[in-house]
C-alpha positions in Angstrom: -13.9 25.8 4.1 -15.9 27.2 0.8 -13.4 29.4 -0.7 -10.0 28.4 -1.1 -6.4 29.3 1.1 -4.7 31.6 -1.9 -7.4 33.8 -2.1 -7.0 34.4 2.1 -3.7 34.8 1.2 -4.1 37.1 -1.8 -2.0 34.6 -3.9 -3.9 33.2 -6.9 -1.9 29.5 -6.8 -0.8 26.3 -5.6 3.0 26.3 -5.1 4.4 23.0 -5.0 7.7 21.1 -5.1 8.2 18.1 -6.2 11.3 15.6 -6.0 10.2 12.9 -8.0 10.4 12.8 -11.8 7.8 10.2 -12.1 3.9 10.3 -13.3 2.9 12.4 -10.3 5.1 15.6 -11.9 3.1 15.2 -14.8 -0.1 15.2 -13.0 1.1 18.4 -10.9 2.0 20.2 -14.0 -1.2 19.8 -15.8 -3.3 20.6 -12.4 -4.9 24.2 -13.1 -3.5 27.2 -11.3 -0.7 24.9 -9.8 3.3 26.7 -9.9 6.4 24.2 -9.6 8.7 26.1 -7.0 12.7 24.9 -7.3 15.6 24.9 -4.6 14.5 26.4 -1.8 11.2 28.6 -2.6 8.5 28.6 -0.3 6.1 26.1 -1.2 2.4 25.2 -0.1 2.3 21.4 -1.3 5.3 19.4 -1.1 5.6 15.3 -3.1 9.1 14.7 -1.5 10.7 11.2 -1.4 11.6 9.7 2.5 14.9 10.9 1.8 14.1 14.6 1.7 11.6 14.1 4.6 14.0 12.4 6.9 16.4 15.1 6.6 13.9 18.2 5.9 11.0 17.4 8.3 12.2 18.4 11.7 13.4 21.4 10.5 10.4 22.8 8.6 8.3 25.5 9.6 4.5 25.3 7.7 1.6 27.3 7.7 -2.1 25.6 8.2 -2.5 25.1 4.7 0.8 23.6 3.8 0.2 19.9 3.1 3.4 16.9 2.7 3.1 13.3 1.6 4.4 11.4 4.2 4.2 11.3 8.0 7.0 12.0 9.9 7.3 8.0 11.2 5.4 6.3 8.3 8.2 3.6 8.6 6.5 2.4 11.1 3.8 0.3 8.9 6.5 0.1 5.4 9.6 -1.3 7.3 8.7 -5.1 7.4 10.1 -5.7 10.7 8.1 -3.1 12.6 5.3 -4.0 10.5 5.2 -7.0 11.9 6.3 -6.0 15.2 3.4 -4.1 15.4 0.9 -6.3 14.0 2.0 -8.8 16.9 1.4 -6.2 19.4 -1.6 -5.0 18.3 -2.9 -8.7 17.8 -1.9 -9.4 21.3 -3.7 -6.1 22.7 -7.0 -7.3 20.9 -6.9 -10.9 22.7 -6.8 -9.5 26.1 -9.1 -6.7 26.2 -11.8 -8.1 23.5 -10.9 -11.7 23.6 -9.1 -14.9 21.0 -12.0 -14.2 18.3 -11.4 -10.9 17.8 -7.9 -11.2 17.9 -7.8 -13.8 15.1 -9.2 -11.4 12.9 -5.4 -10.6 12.8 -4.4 -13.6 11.0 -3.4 -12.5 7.5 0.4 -11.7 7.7 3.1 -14.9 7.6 4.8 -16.3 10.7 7.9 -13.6 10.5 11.0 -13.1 12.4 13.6 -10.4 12.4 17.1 -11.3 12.2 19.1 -11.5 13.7 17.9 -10.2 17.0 15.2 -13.5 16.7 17.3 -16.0 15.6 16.7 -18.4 18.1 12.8 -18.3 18.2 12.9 -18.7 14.3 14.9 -21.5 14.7 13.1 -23.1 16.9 10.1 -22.4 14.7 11.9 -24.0 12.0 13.1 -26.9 13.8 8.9 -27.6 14.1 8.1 -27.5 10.7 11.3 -29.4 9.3 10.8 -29.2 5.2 9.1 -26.0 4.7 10.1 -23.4 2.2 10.6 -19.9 4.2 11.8 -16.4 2.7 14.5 -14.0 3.7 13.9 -10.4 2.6 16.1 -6.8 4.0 13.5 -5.1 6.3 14.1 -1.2 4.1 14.8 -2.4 0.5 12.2 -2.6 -2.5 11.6 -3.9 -6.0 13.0 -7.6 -4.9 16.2 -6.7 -3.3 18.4 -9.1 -1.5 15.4 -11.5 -1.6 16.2 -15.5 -0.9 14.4 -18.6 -0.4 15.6 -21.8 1.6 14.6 -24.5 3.0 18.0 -25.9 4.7 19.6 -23.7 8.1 22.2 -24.6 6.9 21.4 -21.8 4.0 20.4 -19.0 6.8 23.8 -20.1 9.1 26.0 -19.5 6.0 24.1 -15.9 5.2 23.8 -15.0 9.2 28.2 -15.8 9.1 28.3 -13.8 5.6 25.9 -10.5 7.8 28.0 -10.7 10.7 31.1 -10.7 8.6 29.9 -7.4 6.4 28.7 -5.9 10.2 31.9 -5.8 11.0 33.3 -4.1 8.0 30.8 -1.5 7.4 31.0 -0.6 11.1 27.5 1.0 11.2 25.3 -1.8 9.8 21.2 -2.1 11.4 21.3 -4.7 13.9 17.9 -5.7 12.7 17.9 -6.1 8.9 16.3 -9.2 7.8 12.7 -11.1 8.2 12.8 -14.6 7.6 9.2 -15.4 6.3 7.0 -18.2 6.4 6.5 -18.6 2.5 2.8 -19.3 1.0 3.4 -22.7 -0.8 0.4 -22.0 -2.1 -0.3 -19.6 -4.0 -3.3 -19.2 -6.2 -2.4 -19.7 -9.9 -3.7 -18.7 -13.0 -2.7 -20.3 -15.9 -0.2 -21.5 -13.5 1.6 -18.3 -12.8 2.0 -16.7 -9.4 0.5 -13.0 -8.9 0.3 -10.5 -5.8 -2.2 -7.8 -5.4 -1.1 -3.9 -5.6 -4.2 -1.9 -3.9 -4.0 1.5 -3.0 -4.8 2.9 0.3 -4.3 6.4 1.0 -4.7 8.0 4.9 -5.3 11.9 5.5 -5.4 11.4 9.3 -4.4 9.2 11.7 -6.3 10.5 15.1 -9.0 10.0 14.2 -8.4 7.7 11.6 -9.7 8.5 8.0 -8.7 6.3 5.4 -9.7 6.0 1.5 -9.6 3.1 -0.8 -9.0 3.5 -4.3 -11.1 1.6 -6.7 -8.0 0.1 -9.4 -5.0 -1.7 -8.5 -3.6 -4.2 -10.4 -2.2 -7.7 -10.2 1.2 -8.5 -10.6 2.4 -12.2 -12.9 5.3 -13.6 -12.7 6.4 -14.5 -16.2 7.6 -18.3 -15.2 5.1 -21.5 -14.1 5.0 -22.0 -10.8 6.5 -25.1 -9.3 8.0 -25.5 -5.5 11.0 -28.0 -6.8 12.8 -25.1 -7.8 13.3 -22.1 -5.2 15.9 -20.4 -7.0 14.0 -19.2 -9.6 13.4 -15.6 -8.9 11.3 -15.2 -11.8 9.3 -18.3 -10.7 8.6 -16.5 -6.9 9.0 -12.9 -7.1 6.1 -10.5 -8.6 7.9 -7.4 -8.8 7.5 -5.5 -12.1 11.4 -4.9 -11.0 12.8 -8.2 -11.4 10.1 -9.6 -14.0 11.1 -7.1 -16.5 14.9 -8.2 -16.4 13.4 -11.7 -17.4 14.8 -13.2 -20.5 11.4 -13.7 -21.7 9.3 -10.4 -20.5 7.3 -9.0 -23.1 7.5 -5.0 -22.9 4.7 -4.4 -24.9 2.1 -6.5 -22.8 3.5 -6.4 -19.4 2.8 -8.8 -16.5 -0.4 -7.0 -15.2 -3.7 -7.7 -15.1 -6.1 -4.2 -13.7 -7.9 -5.2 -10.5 -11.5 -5.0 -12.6 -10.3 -8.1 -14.5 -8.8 -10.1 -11.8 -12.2 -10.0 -10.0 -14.4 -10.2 -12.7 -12.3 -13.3 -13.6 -12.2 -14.7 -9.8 -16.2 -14.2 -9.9 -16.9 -16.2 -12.8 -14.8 -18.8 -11.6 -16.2 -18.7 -8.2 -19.1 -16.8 -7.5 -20.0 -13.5 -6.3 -20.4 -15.2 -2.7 -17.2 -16.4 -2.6 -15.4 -13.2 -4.0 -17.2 -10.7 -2.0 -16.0 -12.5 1.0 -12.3 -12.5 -0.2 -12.7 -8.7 -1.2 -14.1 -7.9 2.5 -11.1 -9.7 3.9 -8.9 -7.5 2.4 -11.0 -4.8 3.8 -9.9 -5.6 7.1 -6.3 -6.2 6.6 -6.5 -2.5 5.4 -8.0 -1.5 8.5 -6.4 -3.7 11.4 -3.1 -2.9 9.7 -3.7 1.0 10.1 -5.3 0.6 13.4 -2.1 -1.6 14.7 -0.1 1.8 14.1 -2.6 4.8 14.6 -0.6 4.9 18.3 2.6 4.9 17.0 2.4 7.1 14.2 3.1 11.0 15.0 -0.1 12.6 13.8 0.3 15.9 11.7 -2.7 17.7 9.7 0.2 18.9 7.8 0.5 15.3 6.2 -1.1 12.6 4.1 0.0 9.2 3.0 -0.9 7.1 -0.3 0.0 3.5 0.8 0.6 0.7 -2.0 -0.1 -2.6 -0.3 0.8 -6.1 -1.5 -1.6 -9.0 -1.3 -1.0 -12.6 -2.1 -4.0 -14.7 -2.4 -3.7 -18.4 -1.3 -5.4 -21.3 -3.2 -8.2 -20.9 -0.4 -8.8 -17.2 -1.9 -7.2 -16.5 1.8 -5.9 -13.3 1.1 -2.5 -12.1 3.1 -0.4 -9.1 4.1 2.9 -9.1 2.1 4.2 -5.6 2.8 3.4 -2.2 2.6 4.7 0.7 0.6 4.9 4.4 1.5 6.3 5.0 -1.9 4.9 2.7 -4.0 6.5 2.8 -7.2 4.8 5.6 -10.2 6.9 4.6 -13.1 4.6 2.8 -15.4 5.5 -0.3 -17.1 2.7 -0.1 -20.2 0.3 2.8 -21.6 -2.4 1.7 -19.6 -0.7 1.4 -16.1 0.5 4.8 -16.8 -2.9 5.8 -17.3 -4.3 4.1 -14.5 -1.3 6.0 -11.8 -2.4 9.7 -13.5 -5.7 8.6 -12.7 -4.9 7.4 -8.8 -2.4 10.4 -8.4 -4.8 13.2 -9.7 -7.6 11.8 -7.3 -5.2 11.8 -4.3 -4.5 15.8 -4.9 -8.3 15.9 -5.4 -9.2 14.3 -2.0 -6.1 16.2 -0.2 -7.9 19.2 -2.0 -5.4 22.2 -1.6 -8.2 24.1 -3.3 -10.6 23.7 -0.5 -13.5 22.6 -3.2 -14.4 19.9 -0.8 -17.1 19.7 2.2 -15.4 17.5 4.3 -18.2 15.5 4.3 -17.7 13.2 0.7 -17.7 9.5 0.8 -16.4 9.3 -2.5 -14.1 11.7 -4.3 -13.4 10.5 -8.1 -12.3 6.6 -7.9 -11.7 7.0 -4.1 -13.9 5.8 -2.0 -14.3 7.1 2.4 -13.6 3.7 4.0 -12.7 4.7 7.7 -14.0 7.9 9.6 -13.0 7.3 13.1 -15.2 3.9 12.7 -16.4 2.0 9.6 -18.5 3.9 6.7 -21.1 2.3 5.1 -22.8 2.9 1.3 -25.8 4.9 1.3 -27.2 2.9 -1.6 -27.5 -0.3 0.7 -29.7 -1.0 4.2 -30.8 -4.3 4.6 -33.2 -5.7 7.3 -32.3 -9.3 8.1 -34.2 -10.6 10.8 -35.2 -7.8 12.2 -31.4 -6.4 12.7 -29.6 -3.8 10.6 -27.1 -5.3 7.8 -24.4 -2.8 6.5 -22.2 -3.2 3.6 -18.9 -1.4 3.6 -18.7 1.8 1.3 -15.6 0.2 -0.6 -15.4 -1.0 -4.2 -12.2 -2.1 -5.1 -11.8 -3.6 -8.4 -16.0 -2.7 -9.7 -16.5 0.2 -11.9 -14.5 3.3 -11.9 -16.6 6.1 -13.3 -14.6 8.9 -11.7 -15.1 11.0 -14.7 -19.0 10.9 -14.0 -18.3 11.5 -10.1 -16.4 14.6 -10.5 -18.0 16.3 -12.7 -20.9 15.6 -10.8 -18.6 16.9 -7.8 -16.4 20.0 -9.0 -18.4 21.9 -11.3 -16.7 23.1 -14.1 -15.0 19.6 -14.8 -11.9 20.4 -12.7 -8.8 19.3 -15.4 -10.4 21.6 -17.8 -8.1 24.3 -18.8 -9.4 27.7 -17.3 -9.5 30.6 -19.7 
């Protein structure tokens, strides 16, 4: 589509509604030709929290150009129990129609149980592997929540006594609300501080599947050196910005990030391009397989797109593994530059989603996002290789290298699309 829905329509805007008073109603509000709608006016692009979908959705009549920011079930790859759930099914699929190789491509999330429904497999897990540290996290909360280690059943007996007890009181508790997890003991370390990766992943279709990757992220410290003889130390083990900022010590003005071009500059001249390409294509396919374990489950709507944050934690092997995955990762900056860097990554996810039908349909990159999935793998154009006589691809993704988005989409949208129009 060339020209753009409003003009069809004879409406010269973008109507949108917006439930979140975070950076992304800043970005909407400085968006040219774009109208904030309030209460119940009809809008054409909707940034609703789950909240308002879970109630709302069902219930909604849109038109073809109406687009929403979640998918109807996108729980289904951000609840860590049916994450994992469906990781395991997928990762069993794989083994017996492809084969055990293809299937081990699957091994980047922690052995996980959900309690208390498998109680009695992780114990039996835990009876093997007497002495390790494992972690208990709620399957729907965020920001650190109700998170525990142990290392004693004793520890998990008294909490699943303490569950049962509050079950009964509340009357209407989940029967599956926790995941015990294997913990990573260990964790890659610089300056001996614990980090996690945030990366940003954002899916406009799920059949066929078309995913983008967006170019920043950022890594997440924890303010406190990291030693296993304490495990009660939440500002020792947990990343989030959450519980780090409550930290006696937390510095306001720097912050405990580090953007994603630092971290892998850093990791390369520690270890080698080699090395750190490999790690970076790694978490290429945890971005993909993870997608791909729910691309049956999820209900598929061209009404809907989703901007994934997920969370990475890098072993001292430069193993990289699947922590969780956010459908709302967080927009409320903790410094000047992360805010900057979420305008930037919010403002290119309306420009991919592209209510204003400037796009082709055909871009592999639109400002710092680049086309990583289109119903199979895309590759750069820049890059064709002939190695013995075979074809060598490399995968069009460039998470954490330059961001010239400025460049890109000027290049893209002429006039320079955040230009005010007179």
């Amino acid at each position: 589509m060339t020209f753009t829905f409003w003009k069809m329509e004879g409406r010269s805007c973008v109507r949108y509604k917006c439930g979140l008073p975070t950076t992304i109603q800043d970005v909407l509000k400085q968006r040219p030709n774009w109208v904030e709608v309030k209460d119940d006016g009809e809008w054409d692009f909707n940034w609703c929290d789950v909240g308002w979908l879970r109630e709302n959705f069902d219930h909604s009549y849109m038109d073809e150009h109406v687009r929403i920011n979640h998918f109807r079930n996108h729980y289904e790859l951000s609840r860590k129990n049916l994450m994992v759930k469906n990781l395991k099914r997928y990762q069993k699929n794989l083994e017996k129609e492809v084969g055990r190789e293809e299937a081990s491509k699957c091994d980047f999330f922690p052995c996980t149980f959900v309690l208390p429904s498998e109680y009695h497999l992780f114990v039996e897990e835990f009876n093997r592997n007497p002495g390790s540290i494992w972690i208990m996290k709620p399957v729907a909360k965020s920001q650190g929540k109700g998170i525990f280690l142990f290392r004693k059943l004793k520890d998990i007996i008294d909490w699943k006594k303490e569950s049962s007890h509050s079950e009964e009181q509340k009357d209407a508790a989940p029967v599956e609300n926790y995941v015990a997890q294997r913990y990573i003991e260990n964790p890659y370390l610089i300056n001996g501080r614990k980090f996690d990766l945030r990366v940003y992943v954002l899916v406009t279709s799920y059949v066929p599947l078309k995913a983008w990757l967006y170019r920043d992220g950022f890594a997440r410290f924890s303010g406190t050196r990291f030693s296993l003889s304490t495990i009660d130390d939440k500002y020792m083990h947990l990343t989030n910005v959450s519980v780090q900022k409550t930290a006696p010590n937390y510095n306001h003005e720097k912050g405990c990030k580090w953007q994603m071009q630092q971290l892998r500059r850093y990791l390369t001249a520690k270890h080698g391009r080699e090395s750190i390409d490999i790690l970076f294509k790694q978490m290429d396919n945890i971005f993909i397989r993870s997608l791909q374990s729910v691309q049956k489950v999820i209900i598929n709507d061209k009404h809907c797109f989703e901007l994934y944050g997920y969370d990475i934690l890098l072993d001292e092997n430069l193993k990289p593994w699947l922590i969780e995955v956010n459908a709302s990762p967080s927009n409320s900056p903790s410094s000047r530059e992360d805010y900057e860097m979420k305008f930037r990554l919010l403002e290119d996810t309306l420009n991919v989603v592209d209510m204003e039908g400037r796009l082709t349909g055909k871009e592999k990159r639109v400002g710092g996002y680049d086309l990583m999935w289109n119903n199979g793998p895309v590759y750069r154009e820049d890059i064709y290789l002939q190695t013995f006589g075979s074809s060598c691809f490399t995968a069009n993704t460039y998470l954490g290298c330059l961001n010239d988005r400025e460049k890109q989409l000027r290049h893209l949208f002429k006039p320079f699309p955040f230009q005010k129009r007179t």
